[in-house]
Each structure stands twice: as structure tokens, then as C-alpha cells.
C-alpha positions as CSV (number, residue, x, y, z in Angstrom):
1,X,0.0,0.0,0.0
2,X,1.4,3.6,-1.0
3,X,2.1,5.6,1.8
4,X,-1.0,8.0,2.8
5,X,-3.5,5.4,1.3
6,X,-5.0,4.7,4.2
7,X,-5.1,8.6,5.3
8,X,-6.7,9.7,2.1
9,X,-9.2,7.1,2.5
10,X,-10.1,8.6,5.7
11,X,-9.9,12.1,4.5
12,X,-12.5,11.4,2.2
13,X,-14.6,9.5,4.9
14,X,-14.1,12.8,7.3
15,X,-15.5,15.1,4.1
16,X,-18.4,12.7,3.3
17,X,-19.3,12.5,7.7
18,X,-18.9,16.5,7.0
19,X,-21.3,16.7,4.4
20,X,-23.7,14.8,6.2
21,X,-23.5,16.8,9.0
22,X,-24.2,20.2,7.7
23,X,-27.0,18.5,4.8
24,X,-28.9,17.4,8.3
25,X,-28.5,20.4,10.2
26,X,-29.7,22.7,7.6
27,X,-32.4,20.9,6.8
28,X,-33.6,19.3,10.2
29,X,-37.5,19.5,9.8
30,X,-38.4,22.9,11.5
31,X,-35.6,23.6,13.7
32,X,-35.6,26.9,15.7
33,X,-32.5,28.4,17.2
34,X,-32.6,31.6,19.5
35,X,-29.4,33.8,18.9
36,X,-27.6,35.9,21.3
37,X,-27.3,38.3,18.5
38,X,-29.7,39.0,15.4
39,X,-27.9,37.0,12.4
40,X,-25.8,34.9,14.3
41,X,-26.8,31.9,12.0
42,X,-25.5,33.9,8.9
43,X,-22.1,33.6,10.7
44,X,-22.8,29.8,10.9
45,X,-23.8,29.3,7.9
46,X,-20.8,30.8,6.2
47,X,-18.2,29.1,9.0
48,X,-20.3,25.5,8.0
49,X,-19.5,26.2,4.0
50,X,-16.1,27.3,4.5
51,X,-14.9,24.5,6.5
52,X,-16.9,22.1,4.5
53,X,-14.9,23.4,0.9
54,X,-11.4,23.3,3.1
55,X,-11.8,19.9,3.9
56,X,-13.0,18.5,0.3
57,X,-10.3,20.1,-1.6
58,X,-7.6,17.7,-0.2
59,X,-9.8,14.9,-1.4
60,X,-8.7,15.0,-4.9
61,X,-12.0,14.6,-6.2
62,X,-11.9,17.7,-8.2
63,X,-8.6,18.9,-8.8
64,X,-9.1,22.3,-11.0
65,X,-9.9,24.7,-8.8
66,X,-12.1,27.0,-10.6
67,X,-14.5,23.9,-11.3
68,X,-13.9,22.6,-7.7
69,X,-15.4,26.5,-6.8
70,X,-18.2,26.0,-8.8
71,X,-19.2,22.7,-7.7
72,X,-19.3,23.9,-4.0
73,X,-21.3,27.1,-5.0
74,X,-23.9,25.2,-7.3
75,X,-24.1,22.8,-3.9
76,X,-24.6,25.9,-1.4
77,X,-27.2,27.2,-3.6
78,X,-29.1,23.9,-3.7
79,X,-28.8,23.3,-0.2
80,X,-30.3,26.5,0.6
81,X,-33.0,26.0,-2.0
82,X,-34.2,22.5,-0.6
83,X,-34.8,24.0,2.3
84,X,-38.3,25.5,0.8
85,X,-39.4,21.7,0.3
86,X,-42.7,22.1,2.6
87,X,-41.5,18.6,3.9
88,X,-38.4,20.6,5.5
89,X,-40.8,23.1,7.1
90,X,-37.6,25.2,6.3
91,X,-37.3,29.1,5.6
92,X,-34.9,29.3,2.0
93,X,-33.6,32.7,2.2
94,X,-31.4,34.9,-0.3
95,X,-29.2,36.0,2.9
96,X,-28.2,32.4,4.2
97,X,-27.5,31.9,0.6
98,X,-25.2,35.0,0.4
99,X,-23.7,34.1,3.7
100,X,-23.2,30.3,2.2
101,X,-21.6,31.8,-0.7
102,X,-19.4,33.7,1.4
103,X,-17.9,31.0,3.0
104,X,-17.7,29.5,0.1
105,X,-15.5,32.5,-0.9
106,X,-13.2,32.4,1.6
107,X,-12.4,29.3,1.4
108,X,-11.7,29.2,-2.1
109,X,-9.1,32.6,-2.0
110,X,-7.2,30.5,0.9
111,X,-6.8,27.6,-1.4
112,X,-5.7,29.6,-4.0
113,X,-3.4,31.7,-2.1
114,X,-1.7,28.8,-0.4
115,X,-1.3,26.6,-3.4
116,X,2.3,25.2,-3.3
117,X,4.8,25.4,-6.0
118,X,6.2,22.1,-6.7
119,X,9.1,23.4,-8.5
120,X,10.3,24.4,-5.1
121,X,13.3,22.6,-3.0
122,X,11.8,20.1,-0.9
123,X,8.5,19.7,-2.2
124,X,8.4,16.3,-2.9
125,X,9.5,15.4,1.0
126,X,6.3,17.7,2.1
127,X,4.3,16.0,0.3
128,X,5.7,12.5,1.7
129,X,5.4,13.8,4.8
130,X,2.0,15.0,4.4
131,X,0.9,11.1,3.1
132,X,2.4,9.5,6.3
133,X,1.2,12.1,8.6
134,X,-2.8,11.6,7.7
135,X,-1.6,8.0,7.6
136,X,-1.5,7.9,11.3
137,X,-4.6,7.2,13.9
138,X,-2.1,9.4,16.3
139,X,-1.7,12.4,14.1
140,X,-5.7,12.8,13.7
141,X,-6.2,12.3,17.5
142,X,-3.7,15.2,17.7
143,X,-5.7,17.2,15.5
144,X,-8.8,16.5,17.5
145,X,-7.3,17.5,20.8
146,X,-5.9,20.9,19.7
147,X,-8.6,21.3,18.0
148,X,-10.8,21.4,21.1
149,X,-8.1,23.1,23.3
150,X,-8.1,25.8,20.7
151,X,-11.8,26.2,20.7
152,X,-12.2,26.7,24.2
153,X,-9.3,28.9,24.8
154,X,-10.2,31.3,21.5
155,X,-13.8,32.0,22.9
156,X,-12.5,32.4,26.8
157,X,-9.1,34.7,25.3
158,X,-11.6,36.8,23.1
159,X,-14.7,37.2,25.5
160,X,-12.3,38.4,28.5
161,X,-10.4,40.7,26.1
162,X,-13.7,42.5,25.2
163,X,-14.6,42.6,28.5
164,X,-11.3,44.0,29.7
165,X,-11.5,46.9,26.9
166,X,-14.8,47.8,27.7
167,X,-16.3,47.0,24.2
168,X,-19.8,46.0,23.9
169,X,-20.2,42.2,24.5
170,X,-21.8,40.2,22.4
171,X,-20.6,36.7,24.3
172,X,-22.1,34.4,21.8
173,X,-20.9,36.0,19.0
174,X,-17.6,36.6,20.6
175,X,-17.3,33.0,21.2
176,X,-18.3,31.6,18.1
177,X,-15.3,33.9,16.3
178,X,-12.9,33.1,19.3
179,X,-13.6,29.7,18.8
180,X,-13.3,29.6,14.7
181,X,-9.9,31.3,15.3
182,X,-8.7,29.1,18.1
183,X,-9.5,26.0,16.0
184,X,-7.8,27.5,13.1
185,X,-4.6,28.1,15.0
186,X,-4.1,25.8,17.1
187,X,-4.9,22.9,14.5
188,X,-2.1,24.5,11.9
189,X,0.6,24.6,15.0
190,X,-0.2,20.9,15.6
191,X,-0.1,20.5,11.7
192,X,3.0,22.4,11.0
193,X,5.1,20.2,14.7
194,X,4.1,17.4,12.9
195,X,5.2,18.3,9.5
196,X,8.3,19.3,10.7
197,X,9.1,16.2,13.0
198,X,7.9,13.7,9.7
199,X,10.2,15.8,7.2
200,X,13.4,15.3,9.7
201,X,12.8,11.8,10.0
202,X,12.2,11.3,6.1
203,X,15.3,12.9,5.7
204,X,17.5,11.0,7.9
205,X,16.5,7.3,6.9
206,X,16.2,8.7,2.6
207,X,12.5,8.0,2.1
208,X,11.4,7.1,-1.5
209,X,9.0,9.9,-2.3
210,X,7.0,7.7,-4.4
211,X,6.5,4.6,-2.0
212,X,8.2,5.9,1.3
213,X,10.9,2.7,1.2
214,X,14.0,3.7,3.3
215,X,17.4,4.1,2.7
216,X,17.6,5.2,-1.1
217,X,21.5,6.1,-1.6
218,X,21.7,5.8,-5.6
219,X,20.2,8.0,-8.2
220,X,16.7,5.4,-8.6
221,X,14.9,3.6,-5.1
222,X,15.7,-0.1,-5.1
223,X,11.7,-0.9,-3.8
224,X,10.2,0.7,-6.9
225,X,12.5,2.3,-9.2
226,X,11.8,6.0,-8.9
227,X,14.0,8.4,-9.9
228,X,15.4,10.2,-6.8
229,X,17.1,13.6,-7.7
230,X,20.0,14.8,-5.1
231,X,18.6,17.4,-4.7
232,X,15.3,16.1,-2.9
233,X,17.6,15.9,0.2
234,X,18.5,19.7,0.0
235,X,16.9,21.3,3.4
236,X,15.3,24.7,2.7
237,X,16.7,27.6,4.0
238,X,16.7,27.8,7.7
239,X,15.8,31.7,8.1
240,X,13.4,31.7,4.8
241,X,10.7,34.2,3.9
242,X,8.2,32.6,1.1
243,X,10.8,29.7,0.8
244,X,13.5,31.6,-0.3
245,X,16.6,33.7,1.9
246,X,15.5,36.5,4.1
247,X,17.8,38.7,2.4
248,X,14.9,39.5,-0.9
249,X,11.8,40.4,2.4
250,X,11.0,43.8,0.6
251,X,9.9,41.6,-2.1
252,X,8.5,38.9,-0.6
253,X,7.1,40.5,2.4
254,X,7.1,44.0,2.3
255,X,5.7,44.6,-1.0
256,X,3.0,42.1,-0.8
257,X,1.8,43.3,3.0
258,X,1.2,46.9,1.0
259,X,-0.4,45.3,-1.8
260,X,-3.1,43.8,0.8
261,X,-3.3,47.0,2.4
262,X,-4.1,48.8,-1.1
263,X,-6.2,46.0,-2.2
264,X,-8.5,46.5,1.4
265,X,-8.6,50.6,0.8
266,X,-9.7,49.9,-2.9
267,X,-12.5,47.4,-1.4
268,X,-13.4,50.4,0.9
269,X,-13.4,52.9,-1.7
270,X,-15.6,51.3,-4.2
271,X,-17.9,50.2,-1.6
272,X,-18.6,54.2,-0.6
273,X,-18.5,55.3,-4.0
274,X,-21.0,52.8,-5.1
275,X,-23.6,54.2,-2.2
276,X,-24.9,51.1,-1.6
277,X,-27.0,52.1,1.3
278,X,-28.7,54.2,-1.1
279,X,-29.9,51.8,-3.0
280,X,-33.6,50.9,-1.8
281,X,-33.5,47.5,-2.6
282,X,-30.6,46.1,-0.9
283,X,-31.7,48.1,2.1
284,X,-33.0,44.9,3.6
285,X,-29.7,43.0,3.4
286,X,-26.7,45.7,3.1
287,X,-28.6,49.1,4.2
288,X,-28.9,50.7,7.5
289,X,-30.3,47.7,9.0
290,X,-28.4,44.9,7.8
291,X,-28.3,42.4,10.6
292,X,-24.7,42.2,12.4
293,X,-24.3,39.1,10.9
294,X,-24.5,39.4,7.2
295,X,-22.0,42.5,7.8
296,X,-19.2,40.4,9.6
297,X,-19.7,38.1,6.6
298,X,-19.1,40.8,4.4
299,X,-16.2,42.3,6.3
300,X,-14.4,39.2,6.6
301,X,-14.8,38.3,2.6
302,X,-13.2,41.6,2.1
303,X,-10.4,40.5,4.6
304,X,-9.8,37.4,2.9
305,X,-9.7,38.9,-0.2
306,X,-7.1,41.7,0.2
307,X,-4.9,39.1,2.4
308,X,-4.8,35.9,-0.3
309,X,-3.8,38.9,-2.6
310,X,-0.5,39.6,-0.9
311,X,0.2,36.5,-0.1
312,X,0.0,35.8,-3.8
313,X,2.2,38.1,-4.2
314,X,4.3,37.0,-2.7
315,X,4.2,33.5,-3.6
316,X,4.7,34.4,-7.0
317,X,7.6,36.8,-5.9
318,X,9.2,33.8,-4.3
319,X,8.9,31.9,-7.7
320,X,10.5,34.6,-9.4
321,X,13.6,34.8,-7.1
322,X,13.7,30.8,-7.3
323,X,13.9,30.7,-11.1
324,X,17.2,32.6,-11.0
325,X,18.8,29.2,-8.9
326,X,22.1,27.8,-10.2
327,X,22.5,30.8,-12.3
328,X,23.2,33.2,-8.6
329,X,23.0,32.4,-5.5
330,X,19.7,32.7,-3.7
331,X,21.7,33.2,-0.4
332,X,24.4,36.0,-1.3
333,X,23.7,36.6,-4.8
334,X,27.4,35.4,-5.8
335,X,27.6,34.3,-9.5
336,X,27.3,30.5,-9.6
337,X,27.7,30.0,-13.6
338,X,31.5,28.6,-13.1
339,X,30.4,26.4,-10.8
340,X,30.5,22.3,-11.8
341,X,27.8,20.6,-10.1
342,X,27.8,16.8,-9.0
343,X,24.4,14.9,-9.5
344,X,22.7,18.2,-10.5
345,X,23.7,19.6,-7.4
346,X,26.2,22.6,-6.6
347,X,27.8,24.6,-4.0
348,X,28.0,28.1,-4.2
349,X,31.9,28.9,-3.4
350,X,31.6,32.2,-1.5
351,X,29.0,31.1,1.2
352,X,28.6,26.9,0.6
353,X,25.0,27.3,0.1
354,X,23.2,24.3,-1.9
355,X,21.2,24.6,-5.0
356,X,20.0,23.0,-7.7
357,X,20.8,22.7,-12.0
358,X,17.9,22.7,-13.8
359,X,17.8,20.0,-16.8
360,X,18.8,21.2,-20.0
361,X,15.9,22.6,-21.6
362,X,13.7,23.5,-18.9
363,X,12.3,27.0,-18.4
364,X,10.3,27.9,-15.7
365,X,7.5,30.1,-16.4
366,X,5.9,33.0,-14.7
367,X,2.4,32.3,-13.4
């Protein structure tokens, strides 16, 4: 069995148990919930979608991401709409819809903005670690755990900070965002140790990338004949911004943190010049009276949108740096073209920094 089998099919059993949660609970026959605060299901709704679109991407089901985008729309829509079956006893509204949508949304600009370059050094020993790590009962127990941990302690951490400021509390609605962050951070730190700890060890023994047999030493694994490049054991930079030295963080950090800030100003300007609380019809769902809800949906699309847009930036920043690789050095920017390299790997001879020869032929293009 190829490493990660087993993981995957359990990914897709967590995204089809997913599924089935959110079908029932939005279309429990005549279910009533009294919120704190007036749209607080809008906020569900759009927390439900988004989670449910993060964890069917990994599935492989669909992998083009603008059909994967409308599959998950089309299925929001419909969800929404079966909700007017009289059998449902169900109220199908254009808000939830929107708020769907928006989850939707932000889902969508995170996949896109954190899409990985496989061209980049070490990519295929992520990805084997990735396979084993979702391969192991351990790994989502982990998950689960910080997962909880991170819930409680967002809503607690977010609740007392409003109430040490003096802000008006909302504690439901504080909790529920407290919570969604919690989850989100604590399950990438557990994520990312793991990653890291997987990565080392795959390393150290020479894991096949292709069936995760150890101890490859020659150009080709022994267990199933792979090809095995040199440089897969290249470690990435230790002090790396974007995957590539610290030295270029104007480009790959500066730069793109102003682009997100012009990106959110733009969102801001066109939303006042447009006067859309002028506009008599949308009253009801963007005027004066637009339920808190619907508005933090709205705020936080426009958050998601001006932040995946710097860090595409500077992902495709990083790309740019990468592609000038064996011809200077990414560390110090020494001229490497006189260098020989062994097994298509080199050694830049002011500061010993690896890096990799591209095959004859190749040319990397700008995307």
C-alpha cells in the first residue's frame, strides 16, 4: 500500500461525515435556534461552507480549482433552496444563501493563495510527509485534541479581552469567532510540529518519495524504481521568507503586505462610492439595517480577499527569485555560472550554500 492510502481514504470519509452533518442540520424539519445576537446563524452558515470546501479540496475529487469553486457554490445554492421543500418546514432565504456563498469564498481565496509550488526545493518530502502524517490514527487524535483546546481557549481569550476593553459584548458571538480562530490556530501549529518532526525523520533514513521505502543512496529507489534527484535531500533555508533567503523580504514581504493594504482601501473605496446604502432594494440586506451578521460576513470576505492577494504576491515573488537558482546564488547573490555541479547539485563557493541545476531545456514560467 502507497504511503498515505490509508489517510486519504479517511480524509475522504471525514468530508463525506462533513457533508452529512451540515445536509442534516440545515435541513432538520423545523428547527428553531434563539441567537444571542440577530444573524448569528448567517455567521454559521458561512463558518459550516467554508470548513466544509477546506476539507473536500484535499480529497482529490476535483482537482481544477475554478470547477472545484463552482461545484461547491452550485451545492450551497441547492442546499439553501431544498430547504423551501414544505417537507423541511424550512425558511430558503437569499441572505443564508449569500452568507453560504461567502464561505464559500473564503475558502476558495485560501486555497488559492496557499497553493504550493512544486518546483520548489523540498516539495516532494512535504508532500511525503503530508501522506504519512494523515496515515496515522495518532496524528488525527492530535488534530482532534488541539482542535478542542483551541476552541475553548479562542472564545474564553476573546470574550475576557472585550470585557477587559470595555467593548460591547456580544458573548455568543464573541465566542463563536474566538472559537473559529482558536481552531484554526491551534490545529495548523499541531499541523506544522508534525510536519516538521515527519520531514526530519524522512530525511534522515532517505525515504522514496514515491513509496516511502528507506534508505535510497543511488540516483533510482531499489523498492520501486523512482527516480530520486540529489537534490530532494536539499533542506530549505533555515531563516526563509516565502521559501527563499530572508535577504529578498522587501519583495516577498514587504511589498506584498502593502499590496493587501491597497487591495482593502480599494475594497473600501468602491464600496462608498457605489452608495450602496442608497440603494432601496438592498436596504433589507446591506442598508442601515443589515443584521450584524451578514456585515461580519461581508467584512471578513473583504479581509480574505485583500490578504490571499498579498500572499500571492508573494508567492509568486518567491517563484521569481527561485527561477534565477544555479544561475546566482539565492543566499548571497554570488555568481554560480562557473560552478561544476555533482548529480545536479552545486555549491555556491563564497557562502557553501546548496542549490540546484535545472535539466537542460527547462524554463520555468511565470504564473
Amino acid at each position: 500500500m502507497q504511503p498515505g492510502a490509508r489517510g486519504t481514504l479517511w480524509w475522504r470519509a471525514l468530508a463525506w461525515l462533513a457533508l452529512g452533518i451540515v445536509f442534516t442540520a440545515t435541513h432538520w424539519p423545523n428547527l428553531h435556534i434563539e441567537w444571542p445576537m440577530r444573524g448569528g446563524d448567517k455567521v454559521l452558515h458561512a463558518i459550516a461552507f467554508m470548513i466544509l470546501a477546506l476539507i473536500w479540496w484535499p480529497t482529490g475529487f476535483i482537482r481544477s480549482v475554478p470547477l472545484f469553486a463552482l461545484v461547491a457554490a452550485s451545492w450551497s445554492i441547492l442546499d439553501e433552496a431544498l430547504q423551501a421543500l414544505p417537507i423541511v418546514q424550512r425558511h430558503a432565504g437569499v441572505e443564508d444563501a449569500v452568507a453560504n456563498l461567502c464561505g464559500i469564498a473564503i475558502a476558495m481565496l485560501v486555497i488559492i493563495a496557499l497553493q504550493r509550488d512544486p518546483r520548489t526545493p523540498g516539495h516532494a518530502v512535504r508532500a511525503l510527509a503530508w501522506r504519512m502524517v494523515i496515515d496515522r490514527p495518532q496524528a488525527w487524535m492530535a488534530c482532534a485534541a488541539s482542535s478542542a483546546l483551541g476552541a475553548m481557549a479562542g472564545g474564553v481569550i476573546l470574550v475576557t479581552t472585550q470585557s477587559l476593553l470595555r467593548q460591547p459584548i456580544k458573548p455568543m458571538h464573541s465566542a463563536l469567532i474566538g472559537a473559529t480562530l482558536g481552531v484554526a490556530v491551534a490545529l495548523h501549529a499541531t499541523i506544522i510540529v508534525m510536519m516538521r518532526s515527519m520531514e526530519a525523520r524522512i530525511r534522515a533514513q532517505r525515504c522514496c518519495p514515491t513509496c516511502g521505502a528507506p534508505g535510497v543512496d543511488g540516483p533510482a529507489c531499489a523498492a520501486c524504481g523512482a527516480v530520486v534527484p540529489t537534490s530532494t535531500w536539499m533542506v530549505p533555508f533555515a531563516r526563509s521568507i516565502g521559501g527563499v533567503p530572508d535577504r529578498h523580504w522587501i519583495r516577498v514581504g514587504l511589498v506584498p503586505v502593502s499590496i493587501a493594504g491597497v487591495v482593502l482601501v480599494l475594497i473600501m473605496a468602491v464600496s462608498i462610492a457605489l452608495s450602496i446604502r442608497r440603494i432601496e432594494a438592498l436596504e433589507p440586506y446591506l442598508g442601515i439595517e443589515v443584521d450584524p451578521g451578514m456585515r461580519l460576513m461581508l467584512d471578513a470576505v473583504a479581509l480574505a480577499v485583500a490578504a490571499s492577494a498579498g500572499l500571492w504576491w508573494s508567492r509568486r515573488a518567491a517563484v521569481r527569485i527561485r527561477a534565477k537558482e544555479g544561475i546566482e546564488c539565492l543566499a548571497c547573490g554570488h555568481d554560480l555560472r562557473g560552478v561544476v555541479p555533482e548529480s545536479g547539485l552545486g555549491r555556491c563557493g563564497e557562502c557553501a550554500e546548496p542549490f540546484r541545476v535545472q535539466p537542460a531545456g527547462s524554463v520555468r514560467q511565470e504564473g
